[in-house]
C-alpha positions in Angstrom: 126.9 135.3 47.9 124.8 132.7 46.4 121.1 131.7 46.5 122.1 128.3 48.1 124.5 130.8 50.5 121.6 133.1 51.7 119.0 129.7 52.0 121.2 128.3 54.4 121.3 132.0 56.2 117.8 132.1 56.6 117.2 128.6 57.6 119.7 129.1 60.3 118.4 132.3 61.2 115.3 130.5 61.9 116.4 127.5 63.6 116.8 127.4 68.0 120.5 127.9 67.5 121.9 130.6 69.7 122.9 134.2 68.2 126.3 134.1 69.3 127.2 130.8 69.1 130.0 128.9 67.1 128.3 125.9 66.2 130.2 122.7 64.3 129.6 122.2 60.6 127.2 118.9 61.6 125.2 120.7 64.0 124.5 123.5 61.8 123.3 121.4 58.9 121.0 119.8 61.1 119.5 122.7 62.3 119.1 123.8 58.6 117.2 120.5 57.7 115.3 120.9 60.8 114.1 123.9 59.9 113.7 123.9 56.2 111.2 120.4 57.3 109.6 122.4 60.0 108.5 125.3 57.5 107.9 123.4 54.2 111.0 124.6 52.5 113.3 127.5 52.2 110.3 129.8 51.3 108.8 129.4 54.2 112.4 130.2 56.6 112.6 133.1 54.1 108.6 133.9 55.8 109.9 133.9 58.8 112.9 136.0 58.4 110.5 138.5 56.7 108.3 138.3 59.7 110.9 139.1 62.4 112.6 141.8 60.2 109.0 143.5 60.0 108.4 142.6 63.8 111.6 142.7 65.7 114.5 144.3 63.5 116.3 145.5 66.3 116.3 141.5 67.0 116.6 139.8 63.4 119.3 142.6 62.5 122.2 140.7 64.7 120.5 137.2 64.3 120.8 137.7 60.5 125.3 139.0 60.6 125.6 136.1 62.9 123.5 133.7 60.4 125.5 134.6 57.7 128.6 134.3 59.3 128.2 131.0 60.2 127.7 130.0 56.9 130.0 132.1 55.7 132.4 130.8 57.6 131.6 126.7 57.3 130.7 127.1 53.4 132.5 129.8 51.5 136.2 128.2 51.8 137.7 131.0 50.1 139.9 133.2 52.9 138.6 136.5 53.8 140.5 139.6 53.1 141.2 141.4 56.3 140.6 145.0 56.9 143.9 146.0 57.4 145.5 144.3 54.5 143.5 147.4 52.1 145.2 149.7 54.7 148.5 151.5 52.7 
């Protein structure tokens, strides 16, 4: 992971996106500008995630996997290893 890696993460976390959801490369870094405007910069989406980890972790726990995975997913590139391939 990289700091620009878990930014996008939180913004995204913090934007009206749904949990869930598989959303297109364009759409997500809209959201991300959206957000990192609507909180005066990637400190204050990393606030936010603080906030609903201290307030609702049973909530922010899932948002946050899904977050990541998204960006994970549209930013990283590199394939992932599957779990079965460190079977044997």
């Amino acid at each position: 992971m990289t700091v620009l890696t878990d930014a996008r993460a939180e913004a995204l976390f913090t934007s009206p996106l749904a949990t869930g959801s598989s959303p297109a490369r364009e759409v997500v870094e809209a959201a991300i500008r959206h957000a990192v405007r609507m909180r005066g910069g990637v400190r204050g989406c990393a606030a936010d995630v603080a906030t609903e980890y201290g307030d609702h972790p049973e909530l922010a726990v899932p948002r946050m996997r899904w977050a990541r995975g998204v960006i994970e997913h549209l930013y990283d590139g590199r394939p992932r290893p599957s779990a079965w391939a460190l079977v044997g």
